[in-house]
Residue frames as a rotation matrix with the C-alpha (Angstrom) as fourth column:
UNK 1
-0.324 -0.787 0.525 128.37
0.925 -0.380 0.000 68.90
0.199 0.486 0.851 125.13
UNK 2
-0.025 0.008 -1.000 128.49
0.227 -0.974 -0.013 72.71
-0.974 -0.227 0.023 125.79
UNK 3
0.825 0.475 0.306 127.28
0.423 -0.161 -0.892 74.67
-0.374 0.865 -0.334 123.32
UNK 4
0.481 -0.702 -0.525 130.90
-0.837 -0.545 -0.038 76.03
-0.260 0.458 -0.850 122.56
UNK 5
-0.370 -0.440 0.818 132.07
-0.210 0.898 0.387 72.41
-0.905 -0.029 -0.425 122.25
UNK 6
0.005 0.474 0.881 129.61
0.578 0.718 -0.389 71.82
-0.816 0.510 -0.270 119.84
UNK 7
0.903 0.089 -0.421 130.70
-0.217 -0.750 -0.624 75.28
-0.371 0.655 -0.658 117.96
UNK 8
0.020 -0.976 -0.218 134.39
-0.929 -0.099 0.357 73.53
-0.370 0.196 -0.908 117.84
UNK 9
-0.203 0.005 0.979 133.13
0.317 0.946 0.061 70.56
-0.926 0.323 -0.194 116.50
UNK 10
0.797 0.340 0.499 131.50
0.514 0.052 -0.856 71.99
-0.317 0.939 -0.133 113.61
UNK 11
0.635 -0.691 -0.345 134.53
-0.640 -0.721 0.268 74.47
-0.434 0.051 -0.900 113.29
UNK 12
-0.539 -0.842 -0.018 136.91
-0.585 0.359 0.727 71.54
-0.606 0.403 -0.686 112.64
UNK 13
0.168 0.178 0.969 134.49
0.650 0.719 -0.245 69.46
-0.741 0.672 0.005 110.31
UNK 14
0.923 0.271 -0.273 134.22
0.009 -0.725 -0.688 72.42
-0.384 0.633 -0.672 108.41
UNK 15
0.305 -0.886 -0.348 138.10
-0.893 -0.393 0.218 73.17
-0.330 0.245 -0.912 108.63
UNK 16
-0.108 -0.313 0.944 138.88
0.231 0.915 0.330 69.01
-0.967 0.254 -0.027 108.13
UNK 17
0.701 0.652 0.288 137.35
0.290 0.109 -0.951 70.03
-0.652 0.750 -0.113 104.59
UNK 18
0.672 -0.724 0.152 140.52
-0.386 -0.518 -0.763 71.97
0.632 0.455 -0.628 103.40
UNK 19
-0.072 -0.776 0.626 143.39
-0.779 0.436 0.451 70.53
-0.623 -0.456 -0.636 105.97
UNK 20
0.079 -0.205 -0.976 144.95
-0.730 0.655 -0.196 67.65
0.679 0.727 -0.098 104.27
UNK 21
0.695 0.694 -0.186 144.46
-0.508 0.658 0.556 63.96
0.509 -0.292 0.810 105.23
UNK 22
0.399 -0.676 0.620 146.61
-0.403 0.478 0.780 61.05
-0.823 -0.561 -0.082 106.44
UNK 23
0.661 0.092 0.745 146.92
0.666 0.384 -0.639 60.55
-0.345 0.919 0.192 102.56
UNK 24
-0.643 -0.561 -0.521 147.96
0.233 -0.792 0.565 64.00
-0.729 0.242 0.640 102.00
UNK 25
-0.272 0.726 0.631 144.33
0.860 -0.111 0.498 64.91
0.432 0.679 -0.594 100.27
UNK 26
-0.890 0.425 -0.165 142.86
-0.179 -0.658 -0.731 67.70
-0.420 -0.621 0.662 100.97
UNK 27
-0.629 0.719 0.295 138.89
0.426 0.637 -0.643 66.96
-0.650 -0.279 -0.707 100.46
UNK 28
-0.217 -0.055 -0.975 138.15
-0.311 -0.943 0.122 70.29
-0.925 0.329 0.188 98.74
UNK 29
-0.289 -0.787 -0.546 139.68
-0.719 -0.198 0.666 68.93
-0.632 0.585 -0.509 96.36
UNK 30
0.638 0.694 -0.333 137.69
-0.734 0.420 -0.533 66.20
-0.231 0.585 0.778 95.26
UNK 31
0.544 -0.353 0.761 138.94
0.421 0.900 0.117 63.42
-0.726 0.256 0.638 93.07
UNK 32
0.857 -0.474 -0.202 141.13
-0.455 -0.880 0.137 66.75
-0.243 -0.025 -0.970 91.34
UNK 33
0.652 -0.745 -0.138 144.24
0.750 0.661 -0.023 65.20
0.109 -0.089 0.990 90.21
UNK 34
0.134 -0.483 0.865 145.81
0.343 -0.797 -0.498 68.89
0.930 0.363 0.059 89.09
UNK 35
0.485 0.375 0.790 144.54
-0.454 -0.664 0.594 70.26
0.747 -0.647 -0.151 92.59
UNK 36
0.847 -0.096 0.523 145.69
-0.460 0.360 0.812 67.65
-0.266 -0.928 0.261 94.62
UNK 37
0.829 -0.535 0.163 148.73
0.519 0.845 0.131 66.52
-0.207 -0.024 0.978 93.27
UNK 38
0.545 -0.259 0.797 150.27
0.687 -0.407 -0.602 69.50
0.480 0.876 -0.044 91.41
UNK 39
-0.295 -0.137 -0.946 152.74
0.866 -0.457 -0.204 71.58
-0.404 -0.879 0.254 93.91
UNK 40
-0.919 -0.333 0.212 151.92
0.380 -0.891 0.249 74.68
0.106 0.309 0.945 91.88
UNK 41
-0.336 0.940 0.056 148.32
-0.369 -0.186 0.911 74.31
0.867 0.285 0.409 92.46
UNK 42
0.228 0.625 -0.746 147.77
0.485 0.592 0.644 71.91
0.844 -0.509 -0.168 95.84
UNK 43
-0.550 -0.333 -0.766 148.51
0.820 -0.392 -0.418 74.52
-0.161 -0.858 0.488 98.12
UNK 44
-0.847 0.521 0.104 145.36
-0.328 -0.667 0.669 76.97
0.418 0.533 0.736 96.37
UNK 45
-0.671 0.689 -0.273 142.85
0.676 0.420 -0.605 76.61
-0.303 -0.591 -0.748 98.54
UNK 46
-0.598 0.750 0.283 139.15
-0.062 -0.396 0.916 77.46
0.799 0.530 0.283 96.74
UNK 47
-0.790 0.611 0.055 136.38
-0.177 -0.141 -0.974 78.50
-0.587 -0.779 0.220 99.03
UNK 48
-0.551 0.793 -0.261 132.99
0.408 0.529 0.744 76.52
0.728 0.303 -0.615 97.14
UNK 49
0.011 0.985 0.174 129.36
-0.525 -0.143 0.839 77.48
0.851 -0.100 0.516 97.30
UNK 50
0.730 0.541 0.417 128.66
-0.683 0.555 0.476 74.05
0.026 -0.632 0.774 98.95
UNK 51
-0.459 -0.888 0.028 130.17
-0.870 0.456 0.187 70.86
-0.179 0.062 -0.982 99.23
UNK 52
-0.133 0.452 -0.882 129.42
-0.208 0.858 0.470 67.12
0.969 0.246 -0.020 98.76
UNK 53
0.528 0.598 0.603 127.91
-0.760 0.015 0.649 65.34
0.379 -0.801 0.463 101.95
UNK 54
0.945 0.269 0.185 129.52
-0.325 0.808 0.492 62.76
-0.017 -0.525 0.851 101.53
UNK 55
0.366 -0.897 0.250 133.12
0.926 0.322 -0.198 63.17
0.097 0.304 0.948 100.37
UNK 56
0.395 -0.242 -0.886 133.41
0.444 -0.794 0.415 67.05
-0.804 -0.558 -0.206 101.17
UNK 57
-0.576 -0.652 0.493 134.73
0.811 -0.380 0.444 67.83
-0.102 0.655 0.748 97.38
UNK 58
-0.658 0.277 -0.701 134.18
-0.295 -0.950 -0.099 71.62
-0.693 0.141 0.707 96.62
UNK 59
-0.688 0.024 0.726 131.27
0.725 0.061 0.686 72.27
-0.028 0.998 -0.059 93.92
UNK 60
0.492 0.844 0.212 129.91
0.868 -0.494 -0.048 75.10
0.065 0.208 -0.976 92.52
UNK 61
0.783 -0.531 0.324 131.28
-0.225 -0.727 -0.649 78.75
0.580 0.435 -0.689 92.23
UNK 62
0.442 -0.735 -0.513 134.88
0.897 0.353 0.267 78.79
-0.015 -0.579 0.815 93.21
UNK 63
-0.459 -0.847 0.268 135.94
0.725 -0.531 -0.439 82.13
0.514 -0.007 0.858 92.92
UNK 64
0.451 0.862 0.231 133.70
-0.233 -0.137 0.963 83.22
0.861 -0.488 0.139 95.22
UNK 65
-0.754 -0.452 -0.477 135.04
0.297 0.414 -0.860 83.65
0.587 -0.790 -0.178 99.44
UNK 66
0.225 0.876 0.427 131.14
-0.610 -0.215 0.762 84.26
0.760 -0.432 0.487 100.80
UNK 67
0.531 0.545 0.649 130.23
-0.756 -0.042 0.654 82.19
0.384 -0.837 0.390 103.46
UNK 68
0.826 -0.373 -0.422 133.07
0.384 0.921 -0.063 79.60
0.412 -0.110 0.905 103.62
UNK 69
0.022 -0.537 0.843 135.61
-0.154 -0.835 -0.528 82.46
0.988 -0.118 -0.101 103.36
UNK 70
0.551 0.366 0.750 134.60
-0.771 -0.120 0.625 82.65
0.319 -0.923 0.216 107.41
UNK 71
0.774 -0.390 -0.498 136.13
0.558 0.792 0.246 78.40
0.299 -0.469 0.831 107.77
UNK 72
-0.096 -0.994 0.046 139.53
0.214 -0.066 -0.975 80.28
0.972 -0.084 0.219 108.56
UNK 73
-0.234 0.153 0.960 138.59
-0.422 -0.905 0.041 82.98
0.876 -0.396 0.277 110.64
UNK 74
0.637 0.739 0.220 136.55
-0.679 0.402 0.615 80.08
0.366 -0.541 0.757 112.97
UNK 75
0.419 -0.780 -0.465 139.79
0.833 0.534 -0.147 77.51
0.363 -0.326 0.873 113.13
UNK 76
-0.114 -0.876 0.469 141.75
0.544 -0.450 -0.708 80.47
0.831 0.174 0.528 113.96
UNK 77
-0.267 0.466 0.843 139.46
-0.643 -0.738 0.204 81.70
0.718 -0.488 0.497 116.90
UNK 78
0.922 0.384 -0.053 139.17
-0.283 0.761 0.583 78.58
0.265 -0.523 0.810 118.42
UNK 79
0.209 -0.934 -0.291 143.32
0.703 0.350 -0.620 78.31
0.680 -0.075 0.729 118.14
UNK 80
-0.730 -0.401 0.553 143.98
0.060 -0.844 -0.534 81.72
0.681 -0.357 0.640 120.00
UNK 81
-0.371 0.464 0.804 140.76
-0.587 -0.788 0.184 82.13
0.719 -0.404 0.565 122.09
UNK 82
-0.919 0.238 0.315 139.30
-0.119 0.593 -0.797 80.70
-0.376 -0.769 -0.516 125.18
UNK 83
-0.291 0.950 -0.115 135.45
0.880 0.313 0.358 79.47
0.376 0.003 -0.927 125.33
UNK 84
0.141 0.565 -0.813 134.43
0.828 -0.517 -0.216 81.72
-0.542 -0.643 -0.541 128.36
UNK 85
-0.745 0.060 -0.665 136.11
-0.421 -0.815 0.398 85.27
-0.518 0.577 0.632 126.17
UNK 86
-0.981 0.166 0.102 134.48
0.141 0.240 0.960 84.08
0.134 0.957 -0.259 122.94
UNK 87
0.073 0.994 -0.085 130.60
0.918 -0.033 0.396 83.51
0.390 -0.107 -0.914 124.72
UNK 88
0.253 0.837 -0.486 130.77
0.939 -0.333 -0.084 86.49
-0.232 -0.435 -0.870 126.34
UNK 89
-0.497 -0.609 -0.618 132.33
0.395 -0.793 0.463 88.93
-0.773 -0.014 0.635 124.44
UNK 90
0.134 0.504 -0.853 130.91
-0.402 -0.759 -0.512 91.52
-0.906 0.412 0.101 121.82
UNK 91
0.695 -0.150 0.703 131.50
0.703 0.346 -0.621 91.04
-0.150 0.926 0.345 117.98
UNK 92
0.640 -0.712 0.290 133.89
-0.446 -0.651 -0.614 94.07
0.626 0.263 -0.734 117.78
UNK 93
0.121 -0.778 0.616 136.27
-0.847 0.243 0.473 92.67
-0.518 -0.579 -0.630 120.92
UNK 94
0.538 -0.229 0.811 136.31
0.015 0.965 0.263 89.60
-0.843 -0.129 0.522 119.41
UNK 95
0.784 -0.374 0.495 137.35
0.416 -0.274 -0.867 91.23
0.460 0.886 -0.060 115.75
UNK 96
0.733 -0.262 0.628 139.64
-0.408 -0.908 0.097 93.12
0.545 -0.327 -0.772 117.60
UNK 97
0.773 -0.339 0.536 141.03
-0.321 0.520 0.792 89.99
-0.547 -0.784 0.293 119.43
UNK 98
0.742 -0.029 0.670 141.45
0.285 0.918 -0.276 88.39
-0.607 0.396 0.689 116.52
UNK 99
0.812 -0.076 0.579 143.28
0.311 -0.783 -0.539 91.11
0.494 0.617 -0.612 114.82
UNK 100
0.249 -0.744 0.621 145.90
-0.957 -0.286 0.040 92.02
0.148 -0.604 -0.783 117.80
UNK 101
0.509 -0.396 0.764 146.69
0.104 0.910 0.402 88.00
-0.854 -0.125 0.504 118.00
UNK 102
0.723 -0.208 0.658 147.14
0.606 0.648 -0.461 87.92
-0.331 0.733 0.595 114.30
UNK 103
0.961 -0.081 0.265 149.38
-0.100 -0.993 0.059 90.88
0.259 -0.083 -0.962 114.28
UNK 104
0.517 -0.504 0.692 151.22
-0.752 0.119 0.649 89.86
-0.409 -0.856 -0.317 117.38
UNK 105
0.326 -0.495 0.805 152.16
0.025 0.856 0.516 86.53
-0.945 -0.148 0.292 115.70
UNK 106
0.729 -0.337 0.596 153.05
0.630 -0.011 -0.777 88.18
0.269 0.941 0.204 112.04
UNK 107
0.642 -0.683 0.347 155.68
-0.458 -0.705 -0.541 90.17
0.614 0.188 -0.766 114.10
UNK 108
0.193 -0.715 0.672 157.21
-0.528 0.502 0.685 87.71
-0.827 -0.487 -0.281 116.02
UNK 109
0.639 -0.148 0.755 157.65
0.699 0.521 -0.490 85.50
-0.320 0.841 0.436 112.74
UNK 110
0.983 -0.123 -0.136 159.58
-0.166 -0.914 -0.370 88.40
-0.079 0.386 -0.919 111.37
């Protein structure tokens, strides 16, 4: 694997954590009936401290968007961006990429 391959793998476990399942779960969410069943509430995605290893439910602070906050930002940069831009570009061009895509595609939605 290339070392961007292996930066879009962890990207989608990470993002797999919040995307609902073939169930319609979203992992996050734990065993959550309110969260995961409730429409007024299963569409509230909480960024968690950490997570469980082994089931991926959120625990610890939730109102808190620190270092998960970021899972979007990563699915969303892998959706819009090549490999080769991404390695070899700056941290401002890439903010900057990311920013004129997301832009670009909240005014065509219009």
């Amino acid at each position: 694997m290339t070392l961007s391959e292996v930066a879009k793998e962890i990207a989608q476990r990470l993002g797999n954590i919040f995307l609902r399942d073939k169930r319609g779960k979203r992992p996050v969410f734990g065993d959550t009936k309110k969260f995961q069943e409730d429409p007024h509430w299963r569409d509230c995605l909480l960024f968690y401290e950490y997570f469980h290893g082994d089931n991926g439910a959120g625990l610890g602070a939730s109102h808190q968007t620190g270092w998960t906050g970021v899972i979007a930002q990563i699915m969303q940069m892998f959706a819009i961006m090549k490999p080769e831009f991404i390695l070899k570009a700056d941290r401002k061009t890439l903010y900057a990429g990311l920013a004129g895509r997301a832009s670009a595609t909240q005014s065509s939605a219009s």
